[in-house]
C-alpha positions in Angstrom: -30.1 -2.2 51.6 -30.9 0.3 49.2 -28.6 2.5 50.4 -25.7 0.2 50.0 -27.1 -0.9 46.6 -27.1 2.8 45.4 -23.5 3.5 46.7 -22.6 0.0 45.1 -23.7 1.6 41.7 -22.3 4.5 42.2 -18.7 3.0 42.5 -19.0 1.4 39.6 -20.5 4.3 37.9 -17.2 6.1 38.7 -15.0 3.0 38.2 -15.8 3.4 34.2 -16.1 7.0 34.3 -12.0 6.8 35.8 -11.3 4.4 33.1 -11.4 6.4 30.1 -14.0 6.0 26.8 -14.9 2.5 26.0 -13.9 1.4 22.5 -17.8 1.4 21.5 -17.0 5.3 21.9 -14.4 5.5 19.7 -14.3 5.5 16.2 -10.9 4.4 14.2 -10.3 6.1 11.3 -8.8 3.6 9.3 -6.9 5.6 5.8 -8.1 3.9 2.5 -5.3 4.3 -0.2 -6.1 4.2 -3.9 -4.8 0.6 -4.4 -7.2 -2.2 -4.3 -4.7 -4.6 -1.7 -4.9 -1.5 0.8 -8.1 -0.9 0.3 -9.0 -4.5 1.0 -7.1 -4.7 4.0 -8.6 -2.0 5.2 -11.9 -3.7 5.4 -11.0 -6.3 6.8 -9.7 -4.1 9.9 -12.5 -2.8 10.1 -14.6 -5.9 9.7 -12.3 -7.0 12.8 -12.9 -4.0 14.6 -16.9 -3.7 14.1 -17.3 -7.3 14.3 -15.5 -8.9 16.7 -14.1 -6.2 18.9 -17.6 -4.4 19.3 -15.8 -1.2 18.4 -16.9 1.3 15.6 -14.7 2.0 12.3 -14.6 4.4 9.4 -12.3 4.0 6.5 -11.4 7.6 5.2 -10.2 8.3 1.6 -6.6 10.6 2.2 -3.1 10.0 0.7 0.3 8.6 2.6 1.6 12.1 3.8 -1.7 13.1 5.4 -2.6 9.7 6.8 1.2 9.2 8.3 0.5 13.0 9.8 -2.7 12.3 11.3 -1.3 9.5 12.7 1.3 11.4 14.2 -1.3 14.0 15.6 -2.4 11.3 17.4 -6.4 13.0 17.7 -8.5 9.8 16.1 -8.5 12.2 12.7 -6.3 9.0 11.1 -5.6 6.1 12.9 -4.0 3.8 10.5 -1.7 3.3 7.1 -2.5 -0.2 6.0 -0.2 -1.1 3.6 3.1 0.3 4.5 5.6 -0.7 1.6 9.2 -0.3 2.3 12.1 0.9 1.4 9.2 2.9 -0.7 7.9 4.5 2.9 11.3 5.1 3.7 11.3 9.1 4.6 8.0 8.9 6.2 8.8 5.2 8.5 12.1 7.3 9.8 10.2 10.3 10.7 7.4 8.9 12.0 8.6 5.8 13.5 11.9 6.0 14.2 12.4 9.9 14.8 9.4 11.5 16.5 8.1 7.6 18.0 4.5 8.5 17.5 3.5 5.4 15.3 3.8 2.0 15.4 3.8 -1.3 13.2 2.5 -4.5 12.9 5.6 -7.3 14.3 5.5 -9.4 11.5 5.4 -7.7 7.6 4.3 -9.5 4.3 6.6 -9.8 1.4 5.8 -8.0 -1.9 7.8 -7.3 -4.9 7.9 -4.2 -7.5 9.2 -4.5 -10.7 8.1 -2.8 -14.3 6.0 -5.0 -16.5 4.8 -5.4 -20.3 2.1 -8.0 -22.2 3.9 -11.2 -22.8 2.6 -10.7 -26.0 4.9 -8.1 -26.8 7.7 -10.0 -25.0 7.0 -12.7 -27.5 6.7 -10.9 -30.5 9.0 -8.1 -30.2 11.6 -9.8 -27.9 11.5 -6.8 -25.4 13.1 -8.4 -22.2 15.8 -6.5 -20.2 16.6 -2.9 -19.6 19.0 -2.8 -22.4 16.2 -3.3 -24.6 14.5 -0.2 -23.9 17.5 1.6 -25.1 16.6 0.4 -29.0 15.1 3.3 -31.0 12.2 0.6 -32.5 11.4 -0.6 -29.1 11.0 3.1 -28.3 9.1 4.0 -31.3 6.7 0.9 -30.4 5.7 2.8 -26.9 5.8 6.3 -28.7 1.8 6.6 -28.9 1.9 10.5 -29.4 5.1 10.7 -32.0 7.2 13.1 -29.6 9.6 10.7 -30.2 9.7 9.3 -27.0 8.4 6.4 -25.0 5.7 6.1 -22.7 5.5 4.3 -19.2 3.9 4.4 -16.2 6.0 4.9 -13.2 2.5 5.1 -11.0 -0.1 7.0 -9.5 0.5 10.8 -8.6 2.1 11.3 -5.1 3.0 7.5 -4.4 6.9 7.6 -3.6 7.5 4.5 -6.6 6.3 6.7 -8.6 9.1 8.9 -8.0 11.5 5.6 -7.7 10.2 4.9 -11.6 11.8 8.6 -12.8 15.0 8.2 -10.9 15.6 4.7 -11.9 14.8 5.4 -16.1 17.5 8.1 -15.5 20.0 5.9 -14.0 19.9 3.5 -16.5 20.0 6.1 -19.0 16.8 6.1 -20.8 15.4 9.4 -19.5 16.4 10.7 -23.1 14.6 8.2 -24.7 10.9 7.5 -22.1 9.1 9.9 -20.3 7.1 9.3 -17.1 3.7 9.3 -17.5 1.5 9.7 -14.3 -2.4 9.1 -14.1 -4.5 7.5 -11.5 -4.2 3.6 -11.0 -7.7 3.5 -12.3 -7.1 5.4 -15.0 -4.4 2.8 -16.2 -5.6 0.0 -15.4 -8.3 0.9 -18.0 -5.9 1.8 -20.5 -4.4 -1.8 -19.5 -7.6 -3.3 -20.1 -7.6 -1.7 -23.4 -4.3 -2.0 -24.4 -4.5 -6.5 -23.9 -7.4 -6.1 -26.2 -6.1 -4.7 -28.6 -3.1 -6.4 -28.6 -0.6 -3.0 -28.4 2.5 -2.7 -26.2 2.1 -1.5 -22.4 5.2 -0.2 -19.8 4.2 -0.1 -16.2 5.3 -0.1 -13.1 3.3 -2.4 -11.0 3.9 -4.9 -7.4 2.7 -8.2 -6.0 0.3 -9.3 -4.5 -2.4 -8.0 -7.0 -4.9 -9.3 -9.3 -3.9 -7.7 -12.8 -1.3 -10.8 -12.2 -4.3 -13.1 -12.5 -5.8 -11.2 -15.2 -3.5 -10.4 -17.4 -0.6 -12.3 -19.0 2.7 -9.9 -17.9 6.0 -10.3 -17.6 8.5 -8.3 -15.7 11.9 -6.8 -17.4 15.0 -7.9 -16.4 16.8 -5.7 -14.5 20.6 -5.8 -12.9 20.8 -7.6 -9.8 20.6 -5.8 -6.4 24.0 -5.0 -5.1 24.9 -3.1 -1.5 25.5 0.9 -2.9 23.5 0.6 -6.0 20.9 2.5 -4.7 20.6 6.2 -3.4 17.3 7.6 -3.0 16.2 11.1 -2.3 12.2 12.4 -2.4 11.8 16.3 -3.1 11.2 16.9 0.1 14.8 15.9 1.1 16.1 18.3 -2.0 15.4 20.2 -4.8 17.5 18.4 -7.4 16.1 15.2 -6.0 16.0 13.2 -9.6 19.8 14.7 -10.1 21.2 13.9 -6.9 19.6 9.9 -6.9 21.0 6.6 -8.1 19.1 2.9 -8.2 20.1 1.3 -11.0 19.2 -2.0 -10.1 16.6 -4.6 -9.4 14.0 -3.2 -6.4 14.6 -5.7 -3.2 11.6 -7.5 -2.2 9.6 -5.1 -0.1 8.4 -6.0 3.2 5.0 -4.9 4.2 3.6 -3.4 7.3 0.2 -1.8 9.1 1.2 0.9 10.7 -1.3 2.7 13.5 -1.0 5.8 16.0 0.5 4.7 19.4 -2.2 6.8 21.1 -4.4 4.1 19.7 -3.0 2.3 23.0 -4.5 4.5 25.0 -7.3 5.3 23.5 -8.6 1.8 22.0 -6.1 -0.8 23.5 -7.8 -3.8 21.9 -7.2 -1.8 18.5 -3.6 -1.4 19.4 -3.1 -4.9 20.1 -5.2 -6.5 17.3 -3.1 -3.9 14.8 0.6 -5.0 16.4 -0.5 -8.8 16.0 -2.2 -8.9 12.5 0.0 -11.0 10.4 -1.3 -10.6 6.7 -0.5 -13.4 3.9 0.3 -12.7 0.5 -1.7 -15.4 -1.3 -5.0 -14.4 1.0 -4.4 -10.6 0.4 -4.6 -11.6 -3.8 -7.8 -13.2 -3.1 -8.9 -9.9 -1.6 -7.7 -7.9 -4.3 -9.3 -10.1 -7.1 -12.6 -10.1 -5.3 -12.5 -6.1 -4.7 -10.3 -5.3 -7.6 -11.0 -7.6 -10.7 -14.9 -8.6 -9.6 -15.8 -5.6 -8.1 -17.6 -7.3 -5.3 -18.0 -4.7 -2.2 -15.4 -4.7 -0.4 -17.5 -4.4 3.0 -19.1 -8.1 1.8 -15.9 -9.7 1.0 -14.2 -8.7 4.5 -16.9 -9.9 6.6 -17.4 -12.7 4.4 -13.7 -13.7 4.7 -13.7 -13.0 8.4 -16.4 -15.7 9.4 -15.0 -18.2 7.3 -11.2 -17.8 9.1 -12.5 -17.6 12.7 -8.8 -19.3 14.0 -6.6 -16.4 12.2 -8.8 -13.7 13.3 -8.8 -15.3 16.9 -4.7 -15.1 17.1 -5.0 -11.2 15.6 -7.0 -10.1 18.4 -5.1 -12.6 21.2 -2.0 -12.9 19.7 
């Protein structure tokens, strides 16, 4: 008897050892972007994958091009983008995606939109409204807060591809003469933001939904022409050196869509990642509650995932199962 019960063991000793590391010894390196709504998203992946998958989860601070390549190196360094806005990801989603096949997406995406902003106090008092606006030398003045004799706006954050989007579309509608781009850290403006309502004094920025500035903040967005098939052509530098030059969008942004994206050797390696990742289906109106917690009320972010995850047992259920 004891010798059959030792061989039993055994088996099954080698049955686990042939089936690869358990999730509990893995570790997903989830990327954590500089925007709250990624960040938040993030935690609540990894709330998912600590919580109810019994798996372990890090979130790792690291910008789009080295989280997409970590990805595609496919060695657990970074295991996943959460907040995948395109056409704005469009270079990296066709290299990475479509091109070399070495990461995958969530089925369903959210909807989000990107647009430039200013106070509806100014909008009010100054009647600044569409793009044609910005070409009027006192609306320009107005924005000219170091007297160079040009406009300031914020097109984003350093290294985000809108940001980019932001200097080619001022150029196509011809008010590159007349603006320049200026480009801090989304902490940094929102501070100035902050600021800026307080005192009442005029704001250009480049910002998306969902997020919670929305909630905080009175904006409105300027008008821009409609989007039309052809109005847009968009190159990165990476594609070209006269990038800015060579592009065209003189038109409205479509409404992104929004994806997770993960490394396929996730299915391998932590299958019940893989599939909770491909089946998360994230809502706008929830992610905003994310962002004002994290973003606006600076609760931790840790709390407000696990918090939120308890309280939504059904949705997290169909995640994991599908």
């Amino acid at each position: 008897m004891k010798t059959l019960l030792k061989s039993t063991l055994a088996g099954a000793v080698m049955t686990v050892v042939a089936s690869g590391p358990s999730l509990a010894e893995e570790t997903i390196a989830i990327g954590e972007l500089s925007w709250d709504g990624a960040r938040a998203i993030g935690y609540v992946m990894k709330g998912v994958i600590e919580l109810k998958l019994g798996g372990k989860a890090e979130m790792k601070k690291a910008e789009a091009a080295v989280i997409f390549a970590g990805m595609d190196k496919g060695d657990g360094g970074l295991d996943v983008y959460t907040d995948v806005w395109m056409p704005n990801q469009g270079e990296k989603w066709a290299t990475y995606i479509d091109e070399r096949g070495t990461v995958d997406h969530n089925t369903t995406p959210y909807q989000g939109t990107q647009r430039i902003f200013i106070p509806k106090y100014v909008q009010e008092e100054y009647g600044v409204r569409t793009i044609e606006d910005l070409k009027k030398d006192e609306v320009v003045e107005m924005f000219d807060s170091d007297g160079n004799g040009k406009g300031e706006y914020w097109p984003g954050a350093p290294g985000w591809n809108s940001t980019n989007m932001w200097m080619i579309k001022f150029r196509s509608y011809g008010l590159d003469a007349k603006w320049e781009a200026v480009s801090i850290d989304d902490a940094i403006f929102k501070a100035q933001l902050n600021s800026a309502y307080k005192k009442k004094e005029p704001m250009l920025f480049y910002y998306w939904t969902p997020e919670w500035l929305h909630a905080a903040y009175d904006i409105v967005p300027i008008e821009e022409p409609a989007f039309t098939e052809g109005c847009m052509e968009v190159y990165q530098p990476k594609d070209r050196e006269d990038w800015l030059e060579a592009s065209t969008f003189n038109c409205a942004s479509e409404n992104a869509q929004v994806w997770v994206a993960f490394s396929k050797s996730l299915y391998e390696r932590a299958p019940k990642v893989a599939k909770f990742l491909k089946n998360i289906q994230l809502d706008p109106d929830t992610v905003n509650g994310w962002i004002l917690a994290v973003g606006r009320d600076k609760l931790d972010p840790q709390d407000v995932a696990e918090e939120w995850i308890e309280e939504n047992p059904e949705i997290v259920e169909k995640w994991i199962n599908g």
